[in-house]
DONUKE-306669 format. One record per residue (C-alpha): residue number from 1; residue in three letters; x, y, z negated. Coordinates in pm, whole numbers, plus 50000, padded with zeros to 5 digits. Layout:
BEGIN
n, res, c1, c2, c3
NUM, ALA, X, Y, Z
...
END
This chain:
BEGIN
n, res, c1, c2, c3
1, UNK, 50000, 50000, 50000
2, UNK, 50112, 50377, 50069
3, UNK, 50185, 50569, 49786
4, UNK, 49966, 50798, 49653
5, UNK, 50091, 51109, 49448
6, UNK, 50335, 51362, 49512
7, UNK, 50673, 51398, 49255
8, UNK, 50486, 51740, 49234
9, UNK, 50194, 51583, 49115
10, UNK, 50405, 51335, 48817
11, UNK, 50532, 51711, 48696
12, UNK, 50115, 51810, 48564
13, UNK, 50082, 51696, 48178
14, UNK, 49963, 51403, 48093
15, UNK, 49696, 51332, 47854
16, UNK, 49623, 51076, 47615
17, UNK, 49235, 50947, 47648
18, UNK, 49070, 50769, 47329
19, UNK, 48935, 50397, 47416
20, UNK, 48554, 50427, 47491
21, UNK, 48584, 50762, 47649
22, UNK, 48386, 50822, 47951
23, UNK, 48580, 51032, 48187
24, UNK, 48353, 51023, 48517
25, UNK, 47995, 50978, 48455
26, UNK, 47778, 50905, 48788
27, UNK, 47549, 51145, 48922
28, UNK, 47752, 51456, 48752
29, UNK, 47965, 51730, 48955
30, UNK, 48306, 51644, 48959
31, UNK, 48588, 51943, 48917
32, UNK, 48871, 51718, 48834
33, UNK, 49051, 51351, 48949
34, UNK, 49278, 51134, 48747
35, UNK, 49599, 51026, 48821
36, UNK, 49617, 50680, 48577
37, UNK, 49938, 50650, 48409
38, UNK, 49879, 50393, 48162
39, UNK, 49552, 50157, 48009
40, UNK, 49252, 50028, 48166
41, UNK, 48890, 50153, 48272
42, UNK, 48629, 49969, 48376
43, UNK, 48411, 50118, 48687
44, UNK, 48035, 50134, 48674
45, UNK, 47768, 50158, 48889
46, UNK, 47389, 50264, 48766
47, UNK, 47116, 50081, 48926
48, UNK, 46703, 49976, 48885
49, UNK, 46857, 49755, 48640
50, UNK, 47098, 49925, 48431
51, UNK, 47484, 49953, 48450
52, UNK, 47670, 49729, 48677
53, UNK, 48044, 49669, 48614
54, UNK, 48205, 49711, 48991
55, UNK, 48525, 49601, 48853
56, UNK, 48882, 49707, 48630
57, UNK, 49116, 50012, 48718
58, UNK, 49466, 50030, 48546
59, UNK, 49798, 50237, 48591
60, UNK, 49846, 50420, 48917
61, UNK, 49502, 50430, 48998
62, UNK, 49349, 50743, 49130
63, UNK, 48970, 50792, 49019
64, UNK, 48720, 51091, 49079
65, UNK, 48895, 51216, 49387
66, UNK, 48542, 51121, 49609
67, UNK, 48355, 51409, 49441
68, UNK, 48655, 51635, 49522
69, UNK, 48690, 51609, 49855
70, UNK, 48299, 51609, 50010
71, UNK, 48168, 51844, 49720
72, UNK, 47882, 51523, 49642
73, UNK, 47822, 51411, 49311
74, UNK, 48018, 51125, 49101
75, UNK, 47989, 50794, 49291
76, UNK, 48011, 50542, 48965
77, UNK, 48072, 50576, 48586
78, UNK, 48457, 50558, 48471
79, UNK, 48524, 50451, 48130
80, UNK, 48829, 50383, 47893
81, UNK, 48808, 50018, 47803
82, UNK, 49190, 50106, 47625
83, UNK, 49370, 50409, 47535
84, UNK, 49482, 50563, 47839
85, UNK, 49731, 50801, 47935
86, UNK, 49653, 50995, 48279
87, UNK, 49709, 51326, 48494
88, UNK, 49432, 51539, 48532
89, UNK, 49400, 51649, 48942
90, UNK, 49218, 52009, 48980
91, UNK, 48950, 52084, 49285
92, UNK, 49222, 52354, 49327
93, UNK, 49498, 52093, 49403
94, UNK, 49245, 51887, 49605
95, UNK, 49182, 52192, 49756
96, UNK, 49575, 52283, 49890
97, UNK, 49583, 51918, 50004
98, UNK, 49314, 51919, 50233
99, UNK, 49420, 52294, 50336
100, UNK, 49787, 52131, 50473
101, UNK, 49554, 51864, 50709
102, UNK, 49460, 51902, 51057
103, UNK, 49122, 52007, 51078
104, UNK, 49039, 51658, 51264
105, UNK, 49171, 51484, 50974
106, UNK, 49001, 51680, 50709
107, UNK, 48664, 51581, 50901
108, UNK, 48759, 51211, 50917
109, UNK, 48838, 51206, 50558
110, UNK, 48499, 51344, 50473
111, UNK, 48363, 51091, 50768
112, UNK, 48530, 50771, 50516
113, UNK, 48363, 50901, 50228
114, UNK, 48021, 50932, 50388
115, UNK, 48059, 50569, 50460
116, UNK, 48176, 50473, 50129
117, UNK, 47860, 50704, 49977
118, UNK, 47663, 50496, 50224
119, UNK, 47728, 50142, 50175
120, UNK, 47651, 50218, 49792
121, UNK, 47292, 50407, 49875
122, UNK, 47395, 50711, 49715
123, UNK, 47318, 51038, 49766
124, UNK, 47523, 51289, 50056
125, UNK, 47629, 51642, 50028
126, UNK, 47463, 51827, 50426
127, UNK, 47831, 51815, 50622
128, UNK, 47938, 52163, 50702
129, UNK, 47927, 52184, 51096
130, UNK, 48287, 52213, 51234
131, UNK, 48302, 52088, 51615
132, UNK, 48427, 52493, 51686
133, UNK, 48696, 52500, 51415
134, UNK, 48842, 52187, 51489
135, UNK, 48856, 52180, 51887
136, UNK, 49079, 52496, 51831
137, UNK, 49361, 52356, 51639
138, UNK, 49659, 52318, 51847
139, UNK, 49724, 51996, 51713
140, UNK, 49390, 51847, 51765
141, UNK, 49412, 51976, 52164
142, UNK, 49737, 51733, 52210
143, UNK, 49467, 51452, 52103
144, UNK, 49171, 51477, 52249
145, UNK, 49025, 51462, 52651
146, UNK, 48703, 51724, 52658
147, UNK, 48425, 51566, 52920
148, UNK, 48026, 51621, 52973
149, UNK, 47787, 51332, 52952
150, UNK, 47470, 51349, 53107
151, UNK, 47112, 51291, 52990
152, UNK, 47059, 50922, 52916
153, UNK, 47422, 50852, 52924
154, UNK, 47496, 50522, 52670
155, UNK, 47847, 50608, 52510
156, UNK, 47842, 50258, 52330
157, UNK, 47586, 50002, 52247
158, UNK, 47553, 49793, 51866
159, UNK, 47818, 49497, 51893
160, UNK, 48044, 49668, 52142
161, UNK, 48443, 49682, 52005
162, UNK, 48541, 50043, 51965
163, UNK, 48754, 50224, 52207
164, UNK, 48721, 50596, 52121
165, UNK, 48541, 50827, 51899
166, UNK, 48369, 51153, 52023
167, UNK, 48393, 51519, 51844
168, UNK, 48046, 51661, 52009
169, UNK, 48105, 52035, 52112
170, UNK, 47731, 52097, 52288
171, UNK, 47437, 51905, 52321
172, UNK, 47292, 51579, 52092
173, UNK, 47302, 51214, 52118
174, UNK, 47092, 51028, 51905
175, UNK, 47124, 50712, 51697
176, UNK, 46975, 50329, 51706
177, UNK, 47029, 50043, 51535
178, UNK, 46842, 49727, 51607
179, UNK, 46584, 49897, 51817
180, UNK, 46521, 50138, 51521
181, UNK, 46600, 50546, 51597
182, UNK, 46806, 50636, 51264
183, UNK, 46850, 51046, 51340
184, UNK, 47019, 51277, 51615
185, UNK, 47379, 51406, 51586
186, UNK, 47481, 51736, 51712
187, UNK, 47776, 52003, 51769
188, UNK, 48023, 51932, 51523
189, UNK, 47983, 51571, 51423
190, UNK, 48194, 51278, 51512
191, UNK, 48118, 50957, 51594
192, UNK, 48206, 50590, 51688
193, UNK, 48506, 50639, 51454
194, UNK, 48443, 50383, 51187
195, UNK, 48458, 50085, 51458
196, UNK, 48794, 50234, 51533
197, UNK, 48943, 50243, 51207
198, UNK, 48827, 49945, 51059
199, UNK, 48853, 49749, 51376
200, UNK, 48499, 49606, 51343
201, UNK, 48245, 49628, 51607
202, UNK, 48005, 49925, 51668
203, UNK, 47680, 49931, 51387
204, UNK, 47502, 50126, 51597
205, UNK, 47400, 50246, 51946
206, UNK, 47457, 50609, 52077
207, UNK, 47262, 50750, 52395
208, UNK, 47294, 51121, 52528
209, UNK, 46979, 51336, 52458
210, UNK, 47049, 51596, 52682
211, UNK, 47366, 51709, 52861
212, UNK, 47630, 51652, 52652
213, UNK, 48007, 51783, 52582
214, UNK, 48227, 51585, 52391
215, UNK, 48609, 51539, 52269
216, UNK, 48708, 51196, 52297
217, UNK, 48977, 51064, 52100
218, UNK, 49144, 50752, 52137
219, UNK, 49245, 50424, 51870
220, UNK, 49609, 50509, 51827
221, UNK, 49529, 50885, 51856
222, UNK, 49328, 50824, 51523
223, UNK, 49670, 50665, 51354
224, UNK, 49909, 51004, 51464
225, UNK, 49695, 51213, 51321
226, UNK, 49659, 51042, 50991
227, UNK, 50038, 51012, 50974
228, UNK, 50025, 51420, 50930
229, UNK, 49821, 51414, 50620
230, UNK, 49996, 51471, 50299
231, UNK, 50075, 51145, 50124
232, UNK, 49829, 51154, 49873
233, UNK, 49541, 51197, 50112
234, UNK, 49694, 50983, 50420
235, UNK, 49716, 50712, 50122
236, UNK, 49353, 50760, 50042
237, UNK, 49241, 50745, 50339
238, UNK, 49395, 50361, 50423
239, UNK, 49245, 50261, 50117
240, UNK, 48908, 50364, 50270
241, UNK, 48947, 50211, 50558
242, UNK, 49053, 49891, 50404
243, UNK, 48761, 49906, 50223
244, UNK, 48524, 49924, 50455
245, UNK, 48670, 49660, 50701
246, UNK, 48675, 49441, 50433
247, UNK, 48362, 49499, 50342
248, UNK, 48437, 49485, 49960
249, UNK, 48214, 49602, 49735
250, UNK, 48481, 49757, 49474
251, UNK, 48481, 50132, 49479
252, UNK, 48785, 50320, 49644
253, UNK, 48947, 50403, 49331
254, UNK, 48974, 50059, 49247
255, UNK, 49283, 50025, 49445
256, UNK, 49648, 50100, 49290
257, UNK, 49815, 50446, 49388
258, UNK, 50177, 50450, 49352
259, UNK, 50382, 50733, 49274
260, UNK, 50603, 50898, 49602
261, UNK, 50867, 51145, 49664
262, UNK, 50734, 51410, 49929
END
């Protein structure tokens, strides 16, 4: 696994946590993430029938971050099943990650967590619209092929293996799955990039509502850009991927976060 923090982020204090503290609580705004230095915490998710334990998180886990980078609410409850010793992560140092991404980046990170927010059934923040933004970074020009679909067109179909993903500049395409319409997309969202990233097939089918311009952005174009991200987040956003091609049930922050140099 990549590593995870930054030696700037080992120089924040750490603090000690009492057993039985509850440091994330589901459903809450988050402001803060924590880096785990030492102890255990055991992950919780609330359902119809109370509490479910999702699984154990020990040192050099990272938990809370998901709140922190989509502005949602807590995903699960975090608890101290030990004393624990961990670095607190500010929104504001969430905040000067993300601002060091590529704007197509940034988008796909907040694509991962959507996914991860879906495959539980919780709640989404309403995604900021950003097709504009990002098809005028420099970077994300060297990337991407710009084309015009027409009415009707069928960019994929459920089943298909993933070739591309599409930033949509003008126009709308809407969404089916198993005969079912699920909603319309529209400037500013991206799709098809899940099949891409966790090299499973397409979950859905996407047809052109009306003339339609899109970026297209290939497989491996996908992997350079990630490689720009700052460690911490370039880290986070393998173990999200992982996650959802494995199709594991364990939240994100389950997974170990090592410490790195920059």
């Amino acid at each position: 696994m990549e590593p995870v923090m930054t030696r700037s982020g080992a120089d924040l204090p750490t603090r000690r946590i009492a057993a039985d503290t509850v440091l994330i609580r589901q459903g809450e705004a988050g402001d803060c993430a924590w880096l785990i230095q030492s102890g255990e915490l055991e992950v919780l998710l609330d359902g119809p029938d109370g509490p479910r334990r999702l699984g154990t998180v020990g040192a050099n886990a990272i938990v809370g971050e998901m709140a922190l980078l989509d502005d949602g609410l807590r995903s699960a409850t975090v608890r101290a099943l030990t004393p624990v010793e961990a670095v607190e992560l500010s929104r504001d140092t969430f905040r000067a990650l993300r601002g060091r991404c590529p704007p197509l980046t940034s988008y796909l990170l907040e694509s991962l967590v959507a996914a991860i927010r879906r495959s539980y059934g919780l709640s989404q923040p309403e995604r900021q619209e950003g097709g504009a933004a990002i098809r005028s970074s420099d970077s994300f020009a060297t990337v991407a092929d710009r084309r015009m679909f027409r009415h009707g067109h069928s960019f994929f179909r459920q089943g298909d293996e993933g070739t591309a993903a599409y930033l949509i500049q003008s126009g709308s395409v809407g969404v089916q799955r198993d005969g079912a319409d699920l909603g319309v997309l529209g400037p500013g969202r991206i799709f098809g990039e899940l099949a891409l990233l966790a090299n499973r097939p397409r979950a859905a089918t996407i047809v052109a509502l009306e003339a339609t311009v899109c970026e297209i952005i290939r497989k491996d174009q996908f992997a350079k850009a990630i490689e720009t991200m700052p460690p911490i987040l370039r880290s986070l956003t393998r173990i999200y991927i992982e996650q959802l091609s494995g199709g594991r049930l364990l939240p994100h922050h389950a997974e170990p976060a090592r410490t790195d140099s920059p």
